[in-house]
C-alpha positions as CSV (number, residue, x, y, z in Angstrom):
1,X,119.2,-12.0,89.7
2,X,118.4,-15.2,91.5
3,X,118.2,-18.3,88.8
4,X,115.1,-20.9,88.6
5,X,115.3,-23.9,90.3
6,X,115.9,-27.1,88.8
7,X,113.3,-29.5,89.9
8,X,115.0,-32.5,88.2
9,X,118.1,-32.0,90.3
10,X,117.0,-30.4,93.6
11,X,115.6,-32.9,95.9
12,X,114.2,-30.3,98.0
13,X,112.5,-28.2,94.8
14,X,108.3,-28.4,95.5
15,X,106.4,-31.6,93.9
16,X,104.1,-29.1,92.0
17,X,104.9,-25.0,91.7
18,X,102.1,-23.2,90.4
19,X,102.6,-19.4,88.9
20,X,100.1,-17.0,88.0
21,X,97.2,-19.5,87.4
22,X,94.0,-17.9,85.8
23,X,91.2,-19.5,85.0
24,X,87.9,-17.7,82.8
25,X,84.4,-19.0,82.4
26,X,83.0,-17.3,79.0
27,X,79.6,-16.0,79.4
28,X,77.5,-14.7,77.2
29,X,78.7,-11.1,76.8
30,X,82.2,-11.3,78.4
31,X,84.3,-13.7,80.7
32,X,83.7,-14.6,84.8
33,X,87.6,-14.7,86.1
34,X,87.2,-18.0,88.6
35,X,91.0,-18.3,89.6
36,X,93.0,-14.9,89.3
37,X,97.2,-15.0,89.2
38,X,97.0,-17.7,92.1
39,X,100.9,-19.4,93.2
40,X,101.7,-22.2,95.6
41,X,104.2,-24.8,95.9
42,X,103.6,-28.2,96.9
43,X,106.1,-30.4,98.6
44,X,106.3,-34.3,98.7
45,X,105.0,-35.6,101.7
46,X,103.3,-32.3,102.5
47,X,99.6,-31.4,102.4
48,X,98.4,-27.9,101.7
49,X,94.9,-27.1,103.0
50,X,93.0,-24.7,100.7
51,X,89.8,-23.1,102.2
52,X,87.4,-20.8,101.8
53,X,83.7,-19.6,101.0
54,X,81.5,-21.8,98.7
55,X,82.8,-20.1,94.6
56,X,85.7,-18.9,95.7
57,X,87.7,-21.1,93.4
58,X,89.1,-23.9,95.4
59,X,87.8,-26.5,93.1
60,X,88.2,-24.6,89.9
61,X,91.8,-24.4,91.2
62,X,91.8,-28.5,91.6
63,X,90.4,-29.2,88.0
64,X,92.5,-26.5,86.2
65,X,96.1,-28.8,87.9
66,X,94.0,-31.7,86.4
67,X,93.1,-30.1,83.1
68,X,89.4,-31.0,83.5
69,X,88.4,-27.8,83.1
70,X,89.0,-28.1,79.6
71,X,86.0,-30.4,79.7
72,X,83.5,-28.2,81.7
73,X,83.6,-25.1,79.9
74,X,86.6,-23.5,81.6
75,X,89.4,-21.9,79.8
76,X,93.2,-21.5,81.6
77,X,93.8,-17.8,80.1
78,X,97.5,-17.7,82.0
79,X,99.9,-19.1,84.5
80,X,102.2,-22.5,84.8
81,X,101.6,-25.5,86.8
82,X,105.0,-27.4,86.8
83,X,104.7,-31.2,87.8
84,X,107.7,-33.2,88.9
85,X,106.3,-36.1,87.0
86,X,108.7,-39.6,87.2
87,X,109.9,-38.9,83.8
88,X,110.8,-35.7,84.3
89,X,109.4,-31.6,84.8
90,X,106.3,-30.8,83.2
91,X,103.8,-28.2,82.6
92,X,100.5,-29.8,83.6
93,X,98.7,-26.5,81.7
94,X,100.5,-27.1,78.3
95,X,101.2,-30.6,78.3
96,X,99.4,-32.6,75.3
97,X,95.8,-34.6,76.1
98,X,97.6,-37.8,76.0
99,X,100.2,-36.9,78.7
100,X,97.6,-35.7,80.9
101,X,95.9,-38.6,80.5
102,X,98.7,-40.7,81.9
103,X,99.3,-38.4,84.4
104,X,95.6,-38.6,85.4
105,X,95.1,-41.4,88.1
106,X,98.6,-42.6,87.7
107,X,101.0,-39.4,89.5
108,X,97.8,-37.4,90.1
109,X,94.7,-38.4,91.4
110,X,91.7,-37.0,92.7
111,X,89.1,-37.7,95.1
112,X,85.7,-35.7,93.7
113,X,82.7,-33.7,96.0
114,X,80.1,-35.3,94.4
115,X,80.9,-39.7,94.3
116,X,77.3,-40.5,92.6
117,X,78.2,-38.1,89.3
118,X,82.1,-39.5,89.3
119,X,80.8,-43.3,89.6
120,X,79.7,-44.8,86.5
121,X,76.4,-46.5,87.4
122,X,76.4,-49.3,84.9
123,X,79.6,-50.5,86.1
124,X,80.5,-52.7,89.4
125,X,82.4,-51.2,92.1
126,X,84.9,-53.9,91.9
127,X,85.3,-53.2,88.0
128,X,85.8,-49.2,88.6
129,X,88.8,-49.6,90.9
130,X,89.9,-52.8,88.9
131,X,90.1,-50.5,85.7
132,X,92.3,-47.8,87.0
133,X,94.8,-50.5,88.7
134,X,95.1,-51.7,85.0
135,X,95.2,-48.7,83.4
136,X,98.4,-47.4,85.3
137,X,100.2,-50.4,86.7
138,X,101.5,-53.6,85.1
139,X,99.3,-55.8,86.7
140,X,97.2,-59.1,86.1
141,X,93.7,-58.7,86.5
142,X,93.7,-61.1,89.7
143,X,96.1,-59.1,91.3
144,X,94.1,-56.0,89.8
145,X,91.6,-57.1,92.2
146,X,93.4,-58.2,95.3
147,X,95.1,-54.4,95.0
148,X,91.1,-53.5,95.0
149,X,90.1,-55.9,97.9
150,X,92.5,-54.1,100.1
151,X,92.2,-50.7,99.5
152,X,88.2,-51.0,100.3
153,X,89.6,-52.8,103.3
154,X,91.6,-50.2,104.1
155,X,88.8,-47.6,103.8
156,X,86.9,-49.7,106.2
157,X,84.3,-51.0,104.2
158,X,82.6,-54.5,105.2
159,X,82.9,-57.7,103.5
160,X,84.9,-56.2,100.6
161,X,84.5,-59.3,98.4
162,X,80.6,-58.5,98.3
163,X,81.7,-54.7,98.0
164,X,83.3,-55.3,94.8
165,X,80.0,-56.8,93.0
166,X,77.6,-54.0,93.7
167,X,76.9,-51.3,92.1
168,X,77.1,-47.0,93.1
169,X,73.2,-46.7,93.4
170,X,73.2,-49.6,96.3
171,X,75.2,-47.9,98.7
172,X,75.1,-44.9,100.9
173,X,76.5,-41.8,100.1
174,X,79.0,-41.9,102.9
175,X,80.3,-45.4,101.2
176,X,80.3,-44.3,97.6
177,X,82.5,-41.7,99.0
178,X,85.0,-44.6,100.7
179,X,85.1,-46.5,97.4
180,X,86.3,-43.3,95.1
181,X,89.0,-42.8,98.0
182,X,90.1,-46.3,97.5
183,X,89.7,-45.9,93.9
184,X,92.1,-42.8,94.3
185,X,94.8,-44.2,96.6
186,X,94.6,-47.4,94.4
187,X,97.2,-46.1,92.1
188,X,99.9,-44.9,94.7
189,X,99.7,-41.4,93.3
190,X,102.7,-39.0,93.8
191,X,100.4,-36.0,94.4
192,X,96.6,-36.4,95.8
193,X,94.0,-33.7,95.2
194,X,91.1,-34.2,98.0
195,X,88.3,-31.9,97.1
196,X,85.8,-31.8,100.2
197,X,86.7,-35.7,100.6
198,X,85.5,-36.3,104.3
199,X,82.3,-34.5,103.4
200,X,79.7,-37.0,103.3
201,X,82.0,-39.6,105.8
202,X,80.6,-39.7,109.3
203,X,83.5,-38.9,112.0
204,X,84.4,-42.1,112.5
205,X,85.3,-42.6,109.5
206,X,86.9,-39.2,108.7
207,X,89.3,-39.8,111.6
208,X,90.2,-43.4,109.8
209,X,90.1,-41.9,106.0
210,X,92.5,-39.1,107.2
211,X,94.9,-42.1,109.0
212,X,94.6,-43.6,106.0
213,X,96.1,-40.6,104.0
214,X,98.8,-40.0,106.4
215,X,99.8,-43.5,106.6
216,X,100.6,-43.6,102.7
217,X,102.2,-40.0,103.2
218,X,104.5,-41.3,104.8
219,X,105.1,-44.8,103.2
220,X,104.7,-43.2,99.8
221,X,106.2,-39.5,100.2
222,X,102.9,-38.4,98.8
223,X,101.9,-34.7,98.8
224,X,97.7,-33.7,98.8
225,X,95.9,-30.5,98.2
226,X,93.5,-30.8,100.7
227,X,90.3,-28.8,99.4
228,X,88.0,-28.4,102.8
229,X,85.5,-25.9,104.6
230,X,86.2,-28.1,107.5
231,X,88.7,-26.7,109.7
232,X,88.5,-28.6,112.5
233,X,90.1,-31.2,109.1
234,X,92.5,-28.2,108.3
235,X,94.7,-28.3,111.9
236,X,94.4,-32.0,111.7
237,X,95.8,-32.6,108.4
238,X,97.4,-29.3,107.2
239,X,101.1,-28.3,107.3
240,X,100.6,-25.0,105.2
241,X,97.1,-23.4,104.4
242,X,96.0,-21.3,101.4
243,X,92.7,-18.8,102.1
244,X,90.9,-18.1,98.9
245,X,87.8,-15.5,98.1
246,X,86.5,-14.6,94.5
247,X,89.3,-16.7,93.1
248,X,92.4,-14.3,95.0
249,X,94.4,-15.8,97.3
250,X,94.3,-13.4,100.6
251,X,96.3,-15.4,102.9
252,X,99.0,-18.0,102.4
253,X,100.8,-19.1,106.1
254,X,101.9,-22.5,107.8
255,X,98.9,-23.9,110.2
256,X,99.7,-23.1,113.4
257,X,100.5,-19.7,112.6
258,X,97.3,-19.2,110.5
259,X,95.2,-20.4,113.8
260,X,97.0,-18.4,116.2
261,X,97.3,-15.2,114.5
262,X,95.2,-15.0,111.7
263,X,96.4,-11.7,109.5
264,X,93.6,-11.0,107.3
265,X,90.2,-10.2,108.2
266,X,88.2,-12.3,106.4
267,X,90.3,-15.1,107.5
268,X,89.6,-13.9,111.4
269,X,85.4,-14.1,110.1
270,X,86.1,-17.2,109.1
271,X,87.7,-18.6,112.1
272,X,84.7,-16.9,114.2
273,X,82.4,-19.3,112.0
274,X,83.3,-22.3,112.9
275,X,80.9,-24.4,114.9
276,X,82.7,-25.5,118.0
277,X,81.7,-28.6,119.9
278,X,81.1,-27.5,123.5
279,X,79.5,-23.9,122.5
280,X,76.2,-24.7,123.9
281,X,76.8,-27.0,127.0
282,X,74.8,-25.5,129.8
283,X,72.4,-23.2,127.7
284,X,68.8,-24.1,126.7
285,X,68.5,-25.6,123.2
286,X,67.3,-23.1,120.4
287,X,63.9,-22.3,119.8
288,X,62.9,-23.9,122.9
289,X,59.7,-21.2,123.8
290,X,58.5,-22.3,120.0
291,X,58.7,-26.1,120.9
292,X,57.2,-25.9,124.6
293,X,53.8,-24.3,123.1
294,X,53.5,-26.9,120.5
295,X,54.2,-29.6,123.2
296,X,51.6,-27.7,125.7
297,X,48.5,-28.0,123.4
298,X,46.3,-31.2,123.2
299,X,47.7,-31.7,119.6
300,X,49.0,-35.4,118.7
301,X,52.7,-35.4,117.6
302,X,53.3,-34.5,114.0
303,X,55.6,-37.5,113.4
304,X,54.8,-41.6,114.9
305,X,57.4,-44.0,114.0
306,X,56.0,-47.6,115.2
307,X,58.8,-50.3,114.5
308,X,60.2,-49.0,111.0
309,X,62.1,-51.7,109.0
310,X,63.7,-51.9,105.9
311,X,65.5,-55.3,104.3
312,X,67.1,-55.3,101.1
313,X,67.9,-58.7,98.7
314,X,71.6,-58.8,98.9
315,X,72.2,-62.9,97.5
316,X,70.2,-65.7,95.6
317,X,71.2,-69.1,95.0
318,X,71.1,-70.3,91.4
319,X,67.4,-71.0,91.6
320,X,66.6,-67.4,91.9
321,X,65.7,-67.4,95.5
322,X,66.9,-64.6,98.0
323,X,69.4,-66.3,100.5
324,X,71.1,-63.1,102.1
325,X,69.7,-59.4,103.2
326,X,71.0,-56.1,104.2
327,X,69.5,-55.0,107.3
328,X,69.3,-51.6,106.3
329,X,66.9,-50.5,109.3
330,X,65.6,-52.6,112.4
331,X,62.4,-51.6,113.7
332,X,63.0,-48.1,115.4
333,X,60.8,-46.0,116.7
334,X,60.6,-42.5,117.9
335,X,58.6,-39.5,117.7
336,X,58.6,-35.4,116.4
337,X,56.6,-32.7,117.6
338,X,56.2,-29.7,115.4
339,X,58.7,-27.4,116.0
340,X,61.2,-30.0,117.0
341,X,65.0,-30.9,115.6
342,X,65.8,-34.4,115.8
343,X,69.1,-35.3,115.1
344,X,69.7,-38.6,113.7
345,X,73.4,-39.3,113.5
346,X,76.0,-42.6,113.0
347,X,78.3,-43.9,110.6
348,X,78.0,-44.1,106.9
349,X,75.5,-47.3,106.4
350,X,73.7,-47.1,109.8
351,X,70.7,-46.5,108.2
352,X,70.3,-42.8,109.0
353,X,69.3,-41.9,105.3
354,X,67.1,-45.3,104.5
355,X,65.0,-43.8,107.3
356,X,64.6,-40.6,105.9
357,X,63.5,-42.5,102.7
358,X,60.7,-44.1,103.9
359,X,59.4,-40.9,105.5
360,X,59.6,-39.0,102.7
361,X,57.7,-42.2,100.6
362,X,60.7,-42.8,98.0
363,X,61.1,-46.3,99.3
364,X,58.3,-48.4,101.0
365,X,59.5,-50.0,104.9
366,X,59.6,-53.8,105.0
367,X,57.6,-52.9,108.0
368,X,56.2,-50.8,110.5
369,X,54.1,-47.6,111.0
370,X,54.4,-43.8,110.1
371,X,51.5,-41.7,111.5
372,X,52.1,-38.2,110.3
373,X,49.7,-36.1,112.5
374,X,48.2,-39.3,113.5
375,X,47.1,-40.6,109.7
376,X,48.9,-43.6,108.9
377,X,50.8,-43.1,105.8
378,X,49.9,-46.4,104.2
379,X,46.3,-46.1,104.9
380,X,46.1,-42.8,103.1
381,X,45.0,-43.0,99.3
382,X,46.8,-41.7,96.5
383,X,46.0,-38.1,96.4
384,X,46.5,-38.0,100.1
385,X,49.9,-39.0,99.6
386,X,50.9,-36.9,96.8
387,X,49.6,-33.8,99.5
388,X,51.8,-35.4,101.8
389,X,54.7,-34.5,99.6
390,X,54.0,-31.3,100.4
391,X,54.0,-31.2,103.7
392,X,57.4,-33.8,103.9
393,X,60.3,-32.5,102.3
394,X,63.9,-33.6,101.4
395,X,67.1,-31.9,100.8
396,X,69.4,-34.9,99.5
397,X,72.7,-35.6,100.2
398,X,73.9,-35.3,96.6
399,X,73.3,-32.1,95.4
400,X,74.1,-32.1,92.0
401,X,71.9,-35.7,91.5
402,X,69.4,-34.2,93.1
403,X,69.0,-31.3,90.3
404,X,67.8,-31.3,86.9
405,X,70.7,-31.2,84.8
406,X,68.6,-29.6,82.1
407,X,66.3,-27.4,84.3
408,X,68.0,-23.9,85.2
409,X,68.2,-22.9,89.0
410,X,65.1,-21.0,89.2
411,X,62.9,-23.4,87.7
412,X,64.2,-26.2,89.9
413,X,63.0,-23.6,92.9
414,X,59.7,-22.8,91.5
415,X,59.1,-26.5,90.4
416,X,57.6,-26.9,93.9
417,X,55.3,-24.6,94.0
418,X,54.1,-25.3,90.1
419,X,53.4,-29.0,91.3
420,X,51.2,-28.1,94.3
421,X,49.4,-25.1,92.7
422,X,50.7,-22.6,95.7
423,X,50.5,-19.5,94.0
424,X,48.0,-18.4,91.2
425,X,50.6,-16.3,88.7
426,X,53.9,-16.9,87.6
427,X,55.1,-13.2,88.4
428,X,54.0,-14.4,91.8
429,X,55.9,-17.4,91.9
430,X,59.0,-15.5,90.2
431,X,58.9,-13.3,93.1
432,X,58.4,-15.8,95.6
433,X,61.9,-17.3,93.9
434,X,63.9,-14.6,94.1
435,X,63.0,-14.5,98.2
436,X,64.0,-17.9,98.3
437,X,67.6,-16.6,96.6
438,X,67.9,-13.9,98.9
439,X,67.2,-16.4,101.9
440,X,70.1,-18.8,100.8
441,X,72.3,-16.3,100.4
442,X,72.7,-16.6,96.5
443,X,72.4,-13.6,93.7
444,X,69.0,-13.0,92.6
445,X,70.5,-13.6,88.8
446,X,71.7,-17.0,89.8
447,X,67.8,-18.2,88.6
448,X,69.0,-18.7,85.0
449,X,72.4,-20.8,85.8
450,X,72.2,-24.7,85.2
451,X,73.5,-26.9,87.7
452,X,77.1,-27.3,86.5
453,X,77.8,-23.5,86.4
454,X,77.8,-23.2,90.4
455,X,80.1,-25.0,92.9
456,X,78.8,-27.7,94.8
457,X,78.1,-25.6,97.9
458,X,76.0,-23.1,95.9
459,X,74.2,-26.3,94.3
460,X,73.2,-27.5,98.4
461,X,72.1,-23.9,98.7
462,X,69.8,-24.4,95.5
463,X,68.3,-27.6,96.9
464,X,67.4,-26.1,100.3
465,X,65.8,-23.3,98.9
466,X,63.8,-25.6,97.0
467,X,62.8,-27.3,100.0
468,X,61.6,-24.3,101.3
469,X,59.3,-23.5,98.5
470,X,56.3,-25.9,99.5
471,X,55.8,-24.0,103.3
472,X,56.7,-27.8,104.0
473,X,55.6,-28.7,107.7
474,X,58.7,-31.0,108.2
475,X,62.3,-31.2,106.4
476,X,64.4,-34.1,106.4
477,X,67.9,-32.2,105.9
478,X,70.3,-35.6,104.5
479,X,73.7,-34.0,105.4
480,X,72.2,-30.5,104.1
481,X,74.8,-28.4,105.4
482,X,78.0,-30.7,104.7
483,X,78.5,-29.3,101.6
484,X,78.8,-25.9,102.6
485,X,81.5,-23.6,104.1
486,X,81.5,-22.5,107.4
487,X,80.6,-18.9,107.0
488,X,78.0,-20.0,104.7
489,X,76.9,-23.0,106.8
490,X,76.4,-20.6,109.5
491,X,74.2,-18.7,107.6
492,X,71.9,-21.7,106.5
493,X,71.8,-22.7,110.2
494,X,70.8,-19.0,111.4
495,X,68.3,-19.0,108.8
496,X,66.7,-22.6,109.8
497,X,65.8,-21.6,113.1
498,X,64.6,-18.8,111.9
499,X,61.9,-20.4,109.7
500,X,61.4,-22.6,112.7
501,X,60.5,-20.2,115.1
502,X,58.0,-18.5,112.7
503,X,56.5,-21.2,111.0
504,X,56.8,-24.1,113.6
505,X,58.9,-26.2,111.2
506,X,60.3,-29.4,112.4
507,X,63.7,-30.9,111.1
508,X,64.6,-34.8,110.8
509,X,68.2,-33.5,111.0
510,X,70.7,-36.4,109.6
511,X,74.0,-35.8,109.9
512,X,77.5,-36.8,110.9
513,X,78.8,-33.0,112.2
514,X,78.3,-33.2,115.8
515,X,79.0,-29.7,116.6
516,X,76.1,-28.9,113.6
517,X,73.8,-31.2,115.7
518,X,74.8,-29.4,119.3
519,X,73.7,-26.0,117.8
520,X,70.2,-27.1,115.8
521,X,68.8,-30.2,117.3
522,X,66.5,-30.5,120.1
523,X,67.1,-34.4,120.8
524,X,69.4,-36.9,119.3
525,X,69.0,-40.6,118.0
526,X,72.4,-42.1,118.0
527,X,72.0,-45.0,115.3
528,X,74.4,-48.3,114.5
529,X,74.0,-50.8,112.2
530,X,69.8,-50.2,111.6
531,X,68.8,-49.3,115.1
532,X,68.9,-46.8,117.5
533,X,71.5,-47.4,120.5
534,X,70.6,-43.7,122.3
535,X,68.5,-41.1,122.0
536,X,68.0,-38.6,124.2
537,X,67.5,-34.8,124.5
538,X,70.8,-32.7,123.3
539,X,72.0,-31.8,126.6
540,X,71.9,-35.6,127.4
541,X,73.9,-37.3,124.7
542,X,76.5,-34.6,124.7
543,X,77.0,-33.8,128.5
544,X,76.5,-37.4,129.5
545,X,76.6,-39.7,127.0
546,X,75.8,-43.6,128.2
547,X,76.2,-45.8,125.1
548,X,80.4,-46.7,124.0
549,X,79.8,-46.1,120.2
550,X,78.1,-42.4,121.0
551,X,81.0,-41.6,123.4
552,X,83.8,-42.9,120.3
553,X,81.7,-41.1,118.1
554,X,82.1,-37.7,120.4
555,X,85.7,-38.9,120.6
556,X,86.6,-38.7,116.7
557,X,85.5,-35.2,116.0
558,X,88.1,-33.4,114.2
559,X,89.3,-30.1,116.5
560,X,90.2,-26.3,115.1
561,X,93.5,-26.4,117.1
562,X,96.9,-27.8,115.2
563,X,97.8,-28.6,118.6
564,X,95.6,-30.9,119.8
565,X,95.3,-34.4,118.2
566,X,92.5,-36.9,118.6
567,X,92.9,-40.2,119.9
568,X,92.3,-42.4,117.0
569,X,93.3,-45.6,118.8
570,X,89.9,-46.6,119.5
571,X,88.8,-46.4,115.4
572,X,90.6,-49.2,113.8
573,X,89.2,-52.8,112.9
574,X,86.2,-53.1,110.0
575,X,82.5,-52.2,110.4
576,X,80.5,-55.3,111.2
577,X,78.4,-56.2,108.2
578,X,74.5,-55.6,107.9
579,X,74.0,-58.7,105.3
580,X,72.3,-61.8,107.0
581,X,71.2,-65.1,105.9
582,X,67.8,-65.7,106.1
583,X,66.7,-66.8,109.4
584,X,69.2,-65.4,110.9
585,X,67.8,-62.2,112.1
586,X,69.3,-59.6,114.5
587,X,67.8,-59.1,118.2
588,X,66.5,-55.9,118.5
589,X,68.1,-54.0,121.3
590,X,66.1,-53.6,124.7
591,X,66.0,-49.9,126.3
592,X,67.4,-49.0,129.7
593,X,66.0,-45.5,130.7
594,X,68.1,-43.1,132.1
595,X,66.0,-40.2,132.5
596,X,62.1,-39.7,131.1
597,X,63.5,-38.6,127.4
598,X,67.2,-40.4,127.9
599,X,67.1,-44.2,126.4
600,X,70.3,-46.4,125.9
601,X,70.5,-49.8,124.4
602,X,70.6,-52.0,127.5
603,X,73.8,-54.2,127.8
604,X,75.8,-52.0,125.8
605,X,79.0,-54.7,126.5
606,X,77.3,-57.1,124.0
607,X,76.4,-54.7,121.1
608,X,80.3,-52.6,121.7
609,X,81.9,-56.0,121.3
610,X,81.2,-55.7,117.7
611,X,82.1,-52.2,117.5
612,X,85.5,-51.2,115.6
């Protein structure tokens, strides 16, 4: 009989060993069995990749280690999750509430899906990273905040010292997401738990977050449970992966070996899902017959943007007035036809989202036009514009903001179609629902969940099925797919174009996945720092890309092979900031034409100067 390991005395003995976890939801006539008898060990300065479909119980998995399913309704009905906590071994799953809560941010920390629920939104961003320095290290509050200053530094976040005095609502979801890293690796934690942390980050700043979590690796010895449905991120990262589906483990193998021989079936699906940059070079871009007819009529386009702006109050002086401004956008223009994909990709902050914003009328531009079928939108009177709404709709980056809390999933769905008056009965509209289910891929009886009962994939699926339910003419899609694992991303994306061919839908498709962008989008607008450097048709920015920042953006996409690495020389240094005084406005970039739809920002040496 072979005799347990003693963690305390073998250097070699895994950082975390979990046994037999299981982990029940109680429902309302018996239990739903999220995580059954799941084991893994976890060395120091190791990271173990788990993957698989969106419910599987990846995350369940991640909150259970943490206890925080305690808090969300979850109950651990067996298993052991030994910790090799400084002090000494410990059970993380029957530890008391005041050990875990040391443990918490201090030898364990987390990096969440969702950054807008896990920041508090009355507090600073400095204060929030400030707080968990002091909470788990013997530290002055100056040196509290220099600890802070650097880590957002580190993230690559500009001007830090401004950084720290804003709050979660004013930044992008891409930088929320950089300031809960920072928040995370603030602490030095022995064992990291990344759930889907690269998610919202662009791929510049993927490839730098990732360094970023190597580099302490290796200074620190730190081990991370990498939680992703990226697996381009998974042979990048990974030194042993875990594949999960309905809460079973079904294969468990180093990285390399997983990617070349893959043993289990669904883990041979899965690999076949993945999106690989390159797919479509030389073929026509989808839908193309659909487009051409639309283009071929005397119709005007179904989207004009003349010169779009938007400036945000960053500083005043002590007499009130406005001395500084965020740039956000810088008058860009472009248009859509129906049944077109435009792509609008760039680094967190580039203004990608801001401009979906002002389309959709949830925040007014500074200035500029938008003609939709050639009616300018601010010319239009009120109940004009609440039709518009209609027509125009949003899938948000944040899924779980972007739902009711109190409103279950099939009356967030039908709350569309309620609003506008689009069909005269409810059985009509319940049935009209439960097509929209089917079309997502999510069970019919999924209608009476809330929000917090479905994993933050099934919660994206939610939101573009609501998006659906107007017959909407155009869809902005804010990083709509990010959340979502590759099977089920390929799914969303089969069933996109399929709507597009039948109903002539066009997409304002922001995003930082660039081999999601190859397969939907007709064109692409390349954007940096609030204005557009290329844009071109697909086969143009990805076969022959002009501009430096959309060749190092091609450059930094992660790669499904463990063998290959990318070259992340060319990512370091800080993003130049978008605050300016007053007065002290930004040229706008002048246009050097390529080909009749191919445009590149003309004396590209100037603007890549202040590239990072």
């Amino acid at each position: 009989m072979s005799l347990p390991i003693d963690i305390r005395v073998d250097p070699s003995a895994p950082l975390l060993s979990v046994r037999s976890l299981s982990v029940d939801f109680p429902q309302r006539f018996d239990a739903f069995q999220a995580v059954k008898s799941l084991s893994f060990d976890v060395h120091a300065g190791k990271t173990l990749a788990i993957v698989g479909e969106s419910g599987s119980g990846k995350s369940v998995t991640s909150r259970a280690i943490m206890r925080l399913t305690d808090y969300s309704g979850g109950h651990i009905s067996g298993g052991e999750a030994i910790f090799r906590s400084r002090t000494g071994p410990l059970d993380l799953l029957k530890a008391n509430p005041e050990r875990i809560r040391q443990i918490r941010g201090g030898e364990i920390a987390m990096i969440f899906q969702e950054p807008m629920t896990s920041l508090d939104p009355v507090f600073s961003i400095g204060d929030q990273i400030t707080e968990a320095v002091l909470l788990h290290q013997r530290t002055s509050r100056a040196e509290a905040n220099r600890i802070a200053r650097d880590m957002l530094e580190k993230v690559r976040i500009p001007d830090a010292d401004a950084m720290m005095k804003r709050y979660p609502h004013q930044l992008s979801g891409g930088m929320r997401q950089r300031v809960m890293i920072a928040m995370a690796l603030s602490c030095r934690p022995q064992l990291l738990i990344a759930d889907e942390p690269t998610t919202a980050l662009d791929v510049t700043i993927q490839a730098q977050i990732l360094n970023t979590i190597r580099e302490l690796q290796r200074e620190l010895g730190m081990a991370v449970i990498f939680i992703t449905h990226d697996m381009g991120v998974v042979a990048e990262m990974a030194d042993d992966v875990i594949v999960m589906r309905h809460g079973e483990k079904l294969e468990d193998a180093p990285v390399r070996a997983l990617f070349s021989n893959p043993q289990h079936a669904y883990t041979q699906a899965l690999l076949a899902a993945v999106p690989r940059l390159g797919s479509m070079s030389g073929k026509p871009a989808p839908n193309s017959e659909t487009l051409e007819a639309e283009r071929s009529g005397a119709k005007p386009p179904l989207l004009q943007v003349d010169g779009l702006t938007a400036r945000f109050q960053a500083k005043k002086n002590i007499f009130g007035r406005t001395t500084h401004r965020v740039h956000a956008v810088e008058g860009i223009s472009f248009e859509m036809s129906a049944g077109e994909t435009l792509a609008l990709v760039g680094e967190s902050g580039s203004g990608k989202s801001t401009t979906g914003r002002m389309l959709q009328q949830i925040m007014q531009p500074s200035g500029g036009k938008i003609r939709f079928r050639g009616r300018d939108i601010a010319e239009m009177n009120e109940r004009e514009k609440h039709s518009l709404l209609q027509k125009i709709q949003y899938i948000f980056q944040d899924p779980f903001a972007a739902l009711d809390p109190r409103q279950r999933v099939g009356a967030s769905i039908a709350e569309p179609m309620v609003v506008h008056q689009l069909l005269p009965t409810r059985a009509a509209i319940e049935a009209r629902t439960n097509d929209l289910l089917d079309r997502v891929g999510l069970p019919r009886d999924y209608r009476t969940r809330f929000p917090h009962e479905l994993s933050g994939g099934q919660r994206q699926r939610v939101c573009i099925a609501r998006a659906l339910a107007s017959d909407p003419e155009l869809i902005i899609a804010d990083e709509s797919v990010s959340a979502l694992d590759v099977s089920i991303q390929a799914q969303i994306l089969d069933l996109l174009l399929e709507l597009q061919k039948e109903r002539g839908l066009s997409y304002l498709f922001i995003t930082h996945d660039m081999a999601v962008v190859e397969k939907i989008s007709h064109r692409v607008a390349v954007m940096y720092l609030g204005q557009i450097v290329e844009i071109g048709t697909r086969q143009e920015i990805f076969e022959n890309p002009q501009h430096p920042y959309t060749r190092k953006l091609l450059s930094a996409i992660p790669i499904p092979d463990p063998d290959r690495s990318i070259d992340t020389s060319l990512l370091t240094g800080a993003i130049p900031s978008p605050v300016r005084k007053i007065g002290d406005e930004p040229a706008l970039v002048e246009y050097r034409r390529f080909s009749p739809s191919h445009f590149v920002a003309a004396e590209p040496q100037k603007l890549s100067a202040a590239l990072p």
